[in-house]
C-alpha positions, 0 to 999 in steps of 0.5 A: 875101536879100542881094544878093550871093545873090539875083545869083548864084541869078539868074544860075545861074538864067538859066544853066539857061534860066529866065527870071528878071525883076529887076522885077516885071511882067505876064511873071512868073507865080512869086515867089520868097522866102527868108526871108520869111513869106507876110505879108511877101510880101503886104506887099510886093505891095501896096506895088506896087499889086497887088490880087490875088495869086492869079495868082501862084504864091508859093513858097519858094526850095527851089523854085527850087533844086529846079528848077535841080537837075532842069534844068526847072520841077517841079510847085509842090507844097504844101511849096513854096508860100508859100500852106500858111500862108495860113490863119494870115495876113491876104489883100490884102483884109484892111483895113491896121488888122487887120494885125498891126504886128510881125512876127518873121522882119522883124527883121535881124540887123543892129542898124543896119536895126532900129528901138530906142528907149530904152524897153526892155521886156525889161529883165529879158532884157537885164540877164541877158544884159550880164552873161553877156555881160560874164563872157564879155568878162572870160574874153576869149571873144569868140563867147559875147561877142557871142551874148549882145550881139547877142542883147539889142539884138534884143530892146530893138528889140521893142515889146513884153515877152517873156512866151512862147518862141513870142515870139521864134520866127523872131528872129534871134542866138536860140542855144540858150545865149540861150533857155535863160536866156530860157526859165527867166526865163519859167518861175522869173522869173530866171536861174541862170546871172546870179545864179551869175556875179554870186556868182562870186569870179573876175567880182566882182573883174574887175566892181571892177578894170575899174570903175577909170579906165585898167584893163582885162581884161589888168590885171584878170587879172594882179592876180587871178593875184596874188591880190588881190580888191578895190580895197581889196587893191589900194590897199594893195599897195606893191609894185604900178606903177599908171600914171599913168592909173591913179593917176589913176582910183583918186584920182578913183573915187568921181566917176567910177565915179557916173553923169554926168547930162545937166545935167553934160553941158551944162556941161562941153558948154559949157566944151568949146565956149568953149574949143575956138572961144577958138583956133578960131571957126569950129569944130564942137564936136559931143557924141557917144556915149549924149548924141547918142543921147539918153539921160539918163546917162552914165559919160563925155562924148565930143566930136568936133571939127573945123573945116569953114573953110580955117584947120586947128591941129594944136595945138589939143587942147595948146592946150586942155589947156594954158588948163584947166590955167591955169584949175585945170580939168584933173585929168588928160590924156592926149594921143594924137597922130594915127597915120592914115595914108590908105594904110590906111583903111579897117580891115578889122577889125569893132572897129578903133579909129580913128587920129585925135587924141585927148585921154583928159581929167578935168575939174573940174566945179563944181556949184551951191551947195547949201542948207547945210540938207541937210547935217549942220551939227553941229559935227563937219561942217567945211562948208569942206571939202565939196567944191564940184566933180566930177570928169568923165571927157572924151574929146576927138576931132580929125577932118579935116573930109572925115572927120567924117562918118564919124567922127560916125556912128562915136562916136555908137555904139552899140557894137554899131550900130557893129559891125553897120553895119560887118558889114553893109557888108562882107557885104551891100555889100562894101565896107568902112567904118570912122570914116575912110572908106566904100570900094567894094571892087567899084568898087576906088574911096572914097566922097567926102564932098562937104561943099562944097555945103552949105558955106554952111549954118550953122543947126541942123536942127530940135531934133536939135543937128547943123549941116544939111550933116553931116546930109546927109552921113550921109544920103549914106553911109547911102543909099549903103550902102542903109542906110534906118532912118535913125531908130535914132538921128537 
């Protein structure tokens, strides 16, 4: 139950003269739940040292409802209690080893209070499910978008494969368009509807013009409606203006559409470093995105940058850009000046983009010499021009130091834990959060990122690559929002 409803109940409650206790205590003869099983009740019962449940009466919230309805306390009958169930669950004598580890109706909508790490073990769901939700992004439906999104990070957080629908029975962001494709990749091991949006003309076309750097739905639309089908179309189409990103894209395309390992990432990490503390020595060079989250690949490199001292340069990103060039390291580059303004923070949009800095880049990376015998070396192979670089897609970010908490929780992603975090504190916290700012709607006032008291702090915390005071800062926020599954991705 939200806090926002569990105070109104409570106070319409107390309105109609029922004593109702915030703490549990010796007074309280009734508990109350919403959406909890009568497992999760005992769970939380003997988290606060009570060894006997029986004085007791668990009941669901229809009861209290009922009660406020009739003006008086009504006979706990069996559809109200908790306890109908009881056979089915453990009591609080059971040993702790016996109870079962997972519960479904535990897990929140919300992918920023779930627990998911990289092992997925519904991959054959989820793959199902990015690609109706991907064909929903390239027809612009955002609701079946997002049904389908949301419901695949709710299953990459179980910790075990979907082998029956009696699995997801109680999991949140289960619609009937996401358990239909469940249930007939449990019965025939696949799903017709994937596989005929993976055969569809309108889906391949989009899936090859979206793959191209600086093309998005809108351009992939209005080549469609041009008649044009594949890359190959395109390329071959005079009349058509590709922007300088574009041109960009399609010159490089074979590198960038390849994945990024997380060798590569080290190396253009430490290229980034050099030349971001050649103007700046005292500046945080963090990589954000999929690498902080710890995954092995990648199809681009983000970096957030900020300077924690006194000294600021609003010339670095052109400052780095320009050395690149005289190195021969930068292919392209796209600087996009700073249009915050504080007035304005924090968005109310769930998937604003933020106002800072930035540079959309592609470097050249070079690769280590490979051994000339696993290549062709007959006559027809000119070894000379075997290309000794990769090209790699880099997007630099330039935050104020106050902000860069916000901004690292921000771009570390994923995705949808942003989407949700942000959902989850306008709704369950009323207040408002976005890569510039938390604000407290009901307190009319921001959250300050105190920096300054651990200022001094220099040193990396443990394995995890973040300088000690950002990881108390993000600990800050995250408290403050009563966000505790801090290890998502930390």
């Amino acid at each position: 139950m939200g806090m926002t409803r569990r105070t109104f109940l409570m106070e319409l409650a107390r309105s109609k003269g029922f004593r109702v206790e915030s703490e549990l205590s010796d007074s309280v003869t009734h508990i109350v739940a919403e959406n909890n099983s009568y497992l999760e009740v005992l769970d939380w019962l003997r988290g606060q040292a009570v060894g006997d449940s029986s004085r007791f009466e668990l009941l669901d919230i229809s009861w209290l409802t009922a009660c406020m309805e009739a003006g008086r306390p009504v006979d706990s009958e069996m559809k109200y209690r908790l306890m109908e169930q009881a056979d089915r669950y453990p009591t609080l004598n059971t040993p702790e080893s016996e109870v079962p580890l997972f519960t479904a109706s535990k897990v929140s909508q919300y992918s920023c209070q779930r627990k998911t790490t990289l092992n997925n073990c519904n991959k054959k769901f989820t793959d199902a499910f990015e690609i109706m939700a991907e064909n929903y992004e390239f027809k612009e439906n955002e609701v079946f978008c997002l049904e389908f999104l949301r419901a695949a990070s709710v299953l990459k957080c179980l910790p075990f494969p979907v082998t029956r629908m009696k699995d997801i029975q109680g999991l949140p962001c289960m619609g009937d368009q996401v358990r239909d494709v469940i249930e007939e990749i449990i019965e025939d091991g696949e799903s017709s509807r994937a596989k005929d949006v993976l055969n569809d003309e309108r889906y391949k076309s989009f899936k090859q013009f979206t793959s191209v750097f600086g093309v998005g739905v809108k351009t992939s639309e209005k080549w469609f409606r041009m008649g044009l089908r594949t890359l190959e179309e395109v390329k071959a189409d005079k009349t058509l203006k590709l922007s300088k990103m574009q041109r960009a894209g399609f010159l490089y395309y074979e590198d960038l559409v390849s994945f990024v390992s997380k060798a590569e990432a080290d190396a253009v990490s430490l290229i980034v470093k050099n030349t971001v503390c050649t103007f700046l020595p005292d500046a945080l060079v963090t990589i954000t995105g999929g690498f902080r989250r710890g995954k092995k690949i990648g199809h681009d490199i983000d970096f957030l940058i900020t300077n924690p001292g006194p000294r600021e340069d609003d010339e670095l990103l052109h400052k780095v850009v320009d050395l690149w060039k005289k190195q021969g390291l930068l292919l392209y580059c796209d600087i996009i000046e700073s249009t915050f303004v504080k007035e304005q923070i924090p968005s109310r949009e769930v998937d604003a983009m933020d106002h800072f800095q930035k540079c959309f880049a592609i470097l050249k990376l070079y690769t280590p010499s490979i051994d000339n015998s696993s290549y062709n070396t007959s006559k027809k192979c000119d070894m000379a021009e075997v290309k000794d670089w990769k090209a790699i897609r880099v997007d630099l970010v330039i935050t104020p130091f106050e902000q860069y908490a916000y901004a690292l929780l921000g771009w570390t992603g994923s995705r949808q834990f942003g989407r949700d975090l942000r959902r989850y504190a306008t709704h369950e916290r009323k207040m408002m959060l976005d890569n510039h700012a938390l604000y407290d709607k009901r307190k009319v006032l921001f959250f300050c990122c105190c920096f300054c008291f651990c200022f001094c702090f220099c040193f990396f915390f443990s394995e995890l690559r973040y300088h000690t005071f950002i990881y108390f800062q993000l600990i800050l926020i995250l408290r403050y929002l009563k966000y505790f599954s801090l290890n998502v991705y930390l």
